[in-house]
C-alpha positions as CSV (number, residue, x, y, z in Angstrom):
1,X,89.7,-0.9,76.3
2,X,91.0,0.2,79.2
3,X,90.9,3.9,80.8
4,X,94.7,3.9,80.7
5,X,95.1,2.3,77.1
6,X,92.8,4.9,76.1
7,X,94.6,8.0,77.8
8,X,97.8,6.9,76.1
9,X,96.0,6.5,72.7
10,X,95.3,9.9,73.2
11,X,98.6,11.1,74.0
12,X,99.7,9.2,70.8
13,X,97.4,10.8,68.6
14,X,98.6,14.8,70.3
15,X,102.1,13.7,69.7
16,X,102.4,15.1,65.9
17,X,100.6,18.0,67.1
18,X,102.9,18.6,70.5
19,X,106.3,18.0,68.4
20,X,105.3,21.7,66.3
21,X,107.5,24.8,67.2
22,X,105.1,25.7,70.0
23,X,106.0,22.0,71.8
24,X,108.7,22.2,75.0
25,X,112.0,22.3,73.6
26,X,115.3,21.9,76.3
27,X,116.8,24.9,76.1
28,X,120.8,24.5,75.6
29,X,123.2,26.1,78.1
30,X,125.9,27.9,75.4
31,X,127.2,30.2,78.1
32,X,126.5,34.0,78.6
33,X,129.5,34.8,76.0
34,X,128.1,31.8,73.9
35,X,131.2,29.8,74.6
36,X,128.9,26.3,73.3
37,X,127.3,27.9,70.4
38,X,129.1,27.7,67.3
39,X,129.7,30.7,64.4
40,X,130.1,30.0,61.0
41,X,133.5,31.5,60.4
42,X,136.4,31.7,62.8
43,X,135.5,34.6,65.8
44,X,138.4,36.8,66.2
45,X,138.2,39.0,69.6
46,X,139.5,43.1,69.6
47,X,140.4,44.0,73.3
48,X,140.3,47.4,74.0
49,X,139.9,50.1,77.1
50,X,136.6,52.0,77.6
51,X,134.8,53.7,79.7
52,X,138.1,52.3,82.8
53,X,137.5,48.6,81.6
54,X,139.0,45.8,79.6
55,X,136.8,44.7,77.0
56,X,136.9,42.1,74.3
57,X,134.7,42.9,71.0
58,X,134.4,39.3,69.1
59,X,133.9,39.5,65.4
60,X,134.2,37.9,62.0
61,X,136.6,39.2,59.2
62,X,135.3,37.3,56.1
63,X,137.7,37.7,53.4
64,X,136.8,37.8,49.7
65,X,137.6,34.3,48.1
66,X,141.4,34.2,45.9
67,X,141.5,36.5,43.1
68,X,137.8,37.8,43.3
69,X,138.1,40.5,45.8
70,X,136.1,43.7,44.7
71,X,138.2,46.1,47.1
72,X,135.0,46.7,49.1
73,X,134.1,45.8,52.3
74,X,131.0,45.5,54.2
75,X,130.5,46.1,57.8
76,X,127.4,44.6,59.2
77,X,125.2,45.2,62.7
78,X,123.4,42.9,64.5
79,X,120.3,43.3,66.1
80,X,119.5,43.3,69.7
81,X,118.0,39.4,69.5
82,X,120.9,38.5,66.9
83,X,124.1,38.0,66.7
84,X,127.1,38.1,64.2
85,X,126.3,34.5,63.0
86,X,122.8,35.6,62.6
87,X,124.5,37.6,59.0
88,X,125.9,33.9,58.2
89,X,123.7,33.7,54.7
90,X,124.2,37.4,53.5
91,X,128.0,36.9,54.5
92,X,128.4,34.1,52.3
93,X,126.7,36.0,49.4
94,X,128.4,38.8,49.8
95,X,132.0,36.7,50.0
96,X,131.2,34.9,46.9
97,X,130.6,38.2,45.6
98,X,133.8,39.5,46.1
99,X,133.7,41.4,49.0
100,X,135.7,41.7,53.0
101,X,132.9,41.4,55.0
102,X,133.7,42.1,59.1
103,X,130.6,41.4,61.5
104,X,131.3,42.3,65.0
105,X,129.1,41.5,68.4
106,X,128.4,44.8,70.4
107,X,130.0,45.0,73.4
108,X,127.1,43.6,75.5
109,X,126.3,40.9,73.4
110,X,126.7,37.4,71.9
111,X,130.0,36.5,72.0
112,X,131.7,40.0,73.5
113,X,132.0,41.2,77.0
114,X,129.4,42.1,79.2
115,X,130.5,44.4,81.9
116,X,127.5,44.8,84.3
117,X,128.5,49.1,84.6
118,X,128.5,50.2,80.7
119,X,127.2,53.5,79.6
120,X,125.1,52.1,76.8
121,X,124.9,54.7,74.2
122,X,124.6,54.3,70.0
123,X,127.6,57.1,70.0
124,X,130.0,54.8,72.3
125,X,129.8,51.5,70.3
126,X,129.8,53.7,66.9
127,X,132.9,54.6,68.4
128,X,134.2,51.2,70.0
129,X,133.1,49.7,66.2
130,X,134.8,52.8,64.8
131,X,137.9,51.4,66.3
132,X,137.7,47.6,65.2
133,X,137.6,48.9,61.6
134,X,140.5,51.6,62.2
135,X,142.3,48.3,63.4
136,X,141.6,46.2,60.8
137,X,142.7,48.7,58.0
138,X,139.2,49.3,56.7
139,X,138.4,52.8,56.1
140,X,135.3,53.2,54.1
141,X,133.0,50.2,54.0
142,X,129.4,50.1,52.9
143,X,127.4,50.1,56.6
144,X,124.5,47.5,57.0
145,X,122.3,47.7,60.0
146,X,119.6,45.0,61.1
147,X,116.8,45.8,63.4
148,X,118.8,47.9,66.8
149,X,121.9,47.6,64.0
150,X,120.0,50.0,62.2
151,X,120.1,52.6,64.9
152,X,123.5,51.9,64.9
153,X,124.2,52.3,61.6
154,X,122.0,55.4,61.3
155,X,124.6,56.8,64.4
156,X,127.7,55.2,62.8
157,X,127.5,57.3,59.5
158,X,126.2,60.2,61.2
159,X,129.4,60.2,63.5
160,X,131.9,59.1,60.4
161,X,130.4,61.1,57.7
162,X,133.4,60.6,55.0
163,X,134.3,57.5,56.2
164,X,131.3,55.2,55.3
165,X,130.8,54.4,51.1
166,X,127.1,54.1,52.0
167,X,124.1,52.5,54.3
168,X,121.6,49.4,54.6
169,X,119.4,49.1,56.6
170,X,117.2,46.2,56.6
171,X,114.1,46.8,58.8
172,X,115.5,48.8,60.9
173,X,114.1,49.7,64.5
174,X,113.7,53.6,65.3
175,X,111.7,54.2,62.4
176,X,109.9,56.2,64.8
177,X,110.5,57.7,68.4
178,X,108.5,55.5,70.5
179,X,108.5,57.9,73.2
180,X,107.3,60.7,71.1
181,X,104.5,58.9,70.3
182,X,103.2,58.1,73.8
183,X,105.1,54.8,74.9
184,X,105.3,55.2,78.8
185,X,109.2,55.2,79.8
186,X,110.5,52.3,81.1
187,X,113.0,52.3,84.3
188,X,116.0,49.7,83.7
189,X,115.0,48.2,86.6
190,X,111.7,47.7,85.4
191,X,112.8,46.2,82.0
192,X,115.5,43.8,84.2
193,X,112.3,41.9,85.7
194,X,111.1,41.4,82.4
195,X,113.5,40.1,80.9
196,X,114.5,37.5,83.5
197,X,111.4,35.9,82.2
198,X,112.7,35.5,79.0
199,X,112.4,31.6,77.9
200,X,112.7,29.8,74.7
201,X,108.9,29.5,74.1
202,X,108.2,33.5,74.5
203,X,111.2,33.8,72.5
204,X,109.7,31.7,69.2
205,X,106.4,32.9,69.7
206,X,107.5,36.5,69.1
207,X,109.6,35.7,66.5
208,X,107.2,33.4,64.8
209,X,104.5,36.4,64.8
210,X,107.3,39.2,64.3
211,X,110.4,38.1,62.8
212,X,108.9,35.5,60.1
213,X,105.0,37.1,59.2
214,X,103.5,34.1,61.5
215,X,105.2,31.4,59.9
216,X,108.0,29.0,61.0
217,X,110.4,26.8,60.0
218,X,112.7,24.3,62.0
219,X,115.6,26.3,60.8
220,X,114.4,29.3,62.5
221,X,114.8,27.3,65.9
222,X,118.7,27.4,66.2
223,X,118.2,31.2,66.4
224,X,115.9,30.7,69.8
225,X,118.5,28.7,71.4
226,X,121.8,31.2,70.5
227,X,119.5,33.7,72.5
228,X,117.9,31.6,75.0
229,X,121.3,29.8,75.8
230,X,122.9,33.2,77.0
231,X,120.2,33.6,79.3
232,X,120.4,29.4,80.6
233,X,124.4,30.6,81.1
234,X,123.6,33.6,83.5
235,X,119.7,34.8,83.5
236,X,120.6,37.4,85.5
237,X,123.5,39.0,83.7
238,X,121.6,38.7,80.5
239,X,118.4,40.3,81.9
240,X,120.8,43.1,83.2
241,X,122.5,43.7,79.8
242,X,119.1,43.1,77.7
243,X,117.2,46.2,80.6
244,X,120.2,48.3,79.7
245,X,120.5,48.1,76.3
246,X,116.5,48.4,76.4
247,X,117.1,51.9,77.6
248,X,119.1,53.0,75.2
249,X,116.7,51.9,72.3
250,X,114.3,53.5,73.6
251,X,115.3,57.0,74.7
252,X,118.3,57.7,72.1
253,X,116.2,57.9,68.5
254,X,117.6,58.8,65.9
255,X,114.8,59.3,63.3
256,X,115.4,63.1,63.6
257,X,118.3,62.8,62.3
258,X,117.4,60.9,59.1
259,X,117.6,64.4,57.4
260,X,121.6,64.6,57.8
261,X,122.3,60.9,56.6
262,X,124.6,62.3,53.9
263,X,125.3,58.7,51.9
264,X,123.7,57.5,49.6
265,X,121.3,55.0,51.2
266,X,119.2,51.4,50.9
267,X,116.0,50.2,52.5
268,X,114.9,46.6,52.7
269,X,111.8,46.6,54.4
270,X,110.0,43.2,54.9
271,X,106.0,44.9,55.4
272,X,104.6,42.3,57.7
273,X,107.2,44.0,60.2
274,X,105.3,44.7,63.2
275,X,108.5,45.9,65.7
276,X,107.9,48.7,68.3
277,X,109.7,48.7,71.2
278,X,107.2,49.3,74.4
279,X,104.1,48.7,72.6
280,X,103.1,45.9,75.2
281,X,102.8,48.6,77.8
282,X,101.5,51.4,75.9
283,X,98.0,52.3,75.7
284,X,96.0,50.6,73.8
285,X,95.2,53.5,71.6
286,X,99.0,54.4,71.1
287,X,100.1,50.7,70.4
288,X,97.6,50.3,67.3
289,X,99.4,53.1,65.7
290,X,103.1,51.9,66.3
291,X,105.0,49.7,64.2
292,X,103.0,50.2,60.6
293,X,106.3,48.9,58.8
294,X,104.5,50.4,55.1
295,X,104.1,53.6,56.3
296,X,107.2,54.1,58.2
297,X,109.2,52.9,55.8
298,X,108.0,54.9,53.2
299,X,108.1,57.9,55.0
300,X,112.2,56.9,56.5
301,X,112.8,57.0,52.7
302,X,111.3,60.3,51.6
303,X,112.9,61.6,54.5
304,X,116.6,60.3,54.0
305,X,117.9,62.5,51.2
306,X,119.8,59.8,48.8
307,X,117.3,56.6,49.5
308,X,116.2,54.0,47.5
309,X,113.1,51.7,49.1
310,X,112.6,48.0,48.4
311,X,109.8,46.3,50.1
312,X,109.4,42.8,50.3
313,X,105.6,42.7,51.0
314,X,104.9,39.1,52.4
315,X,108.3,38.7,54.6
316,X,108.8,40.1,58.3
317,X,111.2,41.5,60.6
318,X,113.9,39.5,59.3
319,X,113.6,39.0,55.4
320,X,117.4,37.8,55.4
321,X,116.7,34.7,56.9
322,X,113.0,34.2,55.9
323,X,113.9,34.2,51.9
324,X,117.9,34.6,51.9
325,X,118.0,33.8,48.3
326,X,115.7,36.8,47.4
327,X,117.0,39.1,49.8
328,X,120.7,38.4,48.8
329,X,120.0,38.8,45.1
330,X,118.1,42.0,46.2
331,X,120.9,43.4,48.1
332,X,124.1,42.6,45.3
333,X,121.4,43.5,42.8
334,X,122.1,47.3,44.6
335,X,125.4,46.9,45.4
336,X,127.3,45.1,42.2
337,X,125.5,48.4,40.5
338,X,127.1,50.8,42.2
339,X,131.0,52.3,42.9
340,X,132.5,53.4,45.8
341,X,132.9,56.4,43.4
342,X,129.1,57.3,43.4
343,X,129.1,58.0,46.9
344,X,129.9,61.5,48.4
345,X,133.1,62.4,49.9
């Protein structure tokens, strides 16, 4: 046999091997607002003035099917690597369920604007989300926060006391103050080169190890290319909105504050959680200590006066997607059981 015939053999024999979720994937250009990428409910878009700009907030309003609605609603925060349509499998649970279900994209994200000069703070898009809801009619829904959603959701209720029925959060970021704790600050300039490295392969490798407990599936890979599409539509506004919003998550904590959550609250905590924002350039000695998921978790809840703590023990940063069944029947296990009525005024 020939040295060619037995090079291609070869490559024949890697193939299997090559096509697993580490093989080169073309990324898909979906534009920075995802123009190409497609939600699973119709997007509606709230336009608004803040901070001397026009802005456009997209979102889903997912009403309850005929003659089921519960009269509760559900708002629900994305992450900073997710999305509205990320929700898409707790939405339809929660739908079926009975309830109005409105999942917006942050300004900065997804599908909203992204003006390049935006103070980025959790207090302005409480207040911008604040505003969808006061437009939609919705005036006390249960508040569900994933990942940088959960510092959002921790701010929201903190801002809008009596007008939230109660809080989620489902491995929420900022179980800790990363700063605190000896995490070097970061200049947004400094995160912006970073991030205009961003590719799809860095993108499923992290997730794989963080999101999913080192696992993967195929359907994990559409969730690469929503984020990695933004960044083939403008690298460079992306990396820009991504070192900004960076910056906020990492000097506005708001586990201080988890003593004045006032509503009754919910943790889902996947344990094989490893999230800590900065831990790739801390010391090595600080970085072994951040992220322990188990412990902060436990702690988040002893420390949040009303708060009840589910762990899921084998899933990872994002137990919603990795078992959705369980997770769902977890989550309307909690909710079906309770009344807007049990919640404090």
């Amino acid at each position: 046999m020939s040295r060619t015939l037995v090079a291609l053999f070869g490559l024949f024999l890697l193939a299997p091997a090559l096509a697993g979720p580490e093989a080169a994937r073309e990324t898909p250009d979906f534009g920075v607002r995802l123009e190409g990428f497609d939600y699973p409910y119709p997007v509606a878009f709230y336009r608004f003035e803040s901070q001397g700009q026009s802005l456009e907030m997209a979102y889903l309003d997912v009403m309850p099917p005929e003659g089921r609605a519960n009269g509760r609603s559900v708002l629900l925060l994305h992450g900073k690597n997710f999305c509205a349509a990320t929700w898409e499998g707790v939405i339809s649970a929660l739908h079926e369920a009975g309830f109005r279900v409105i999942a917006p994209d942050q300004i900065g994200f997804c599908k909203s604007s992204k003006p390049r000069r935006y103070q980025f703070s959790f207090n302005q898009l409480a207040a911008n989300t604040h505003a969808l809801l006061d437009g939609l009619g919705v005036e006390r829904p249960i508040v569900m926060g994933h990942s940088m959603g959960g510092m959002l959701a921790v701010r929201y209720v903190l801002q809008y006391p009596d007008q939230a029925e109660r809080l989620v959060l489902a491995n929420p970021i900022g179980l800790e103050d990363w700063l605190e704790k000896g995490v070097p600050y970061r200049t947004i300039d400094q995160w912006y080169q970073g991030q205009l490295k961003t590719s799809a392969d860095a993108i499923r490798a992290y997730q794989r190890d963080t999101y999913y407990a080192g696992d993967w599936e195929p359907r994990y890979d559409r969730w690469v290319e929503m984020l990695a599409g933004q960044f083939e539509g403008d690298r460079d506004l992306m990396a820009w909105e991504s070192a900004l919003t960076y910056d906020m998550i990492l000097t506005q904590p708001v586990v201080h504050r988890f003593g004045d959550i006032a509503v009754p609250t919910l943790l889902l905590i996947g344990e094989q959680d490893n999230t800590a924002i900065g831990k790739s350039v801390a010391p090595e000695a600080v970085a072994r200590t951040l992220g322990d998921y188990p412990v902060l978790a436990r702690e988040a809840a002893a420390r949040i006066p009303h708060a009840t703590l589910v762990t899921f023990s084998d899933l990872g940063h994002s137990p919603q997607i990795q078992d959705p069944e369980r997770f769902n029947r977890t989550l309307l296990d909690h909710l079906l059981k309770t009344s807007p009525d049990d919640a404090p005024r």
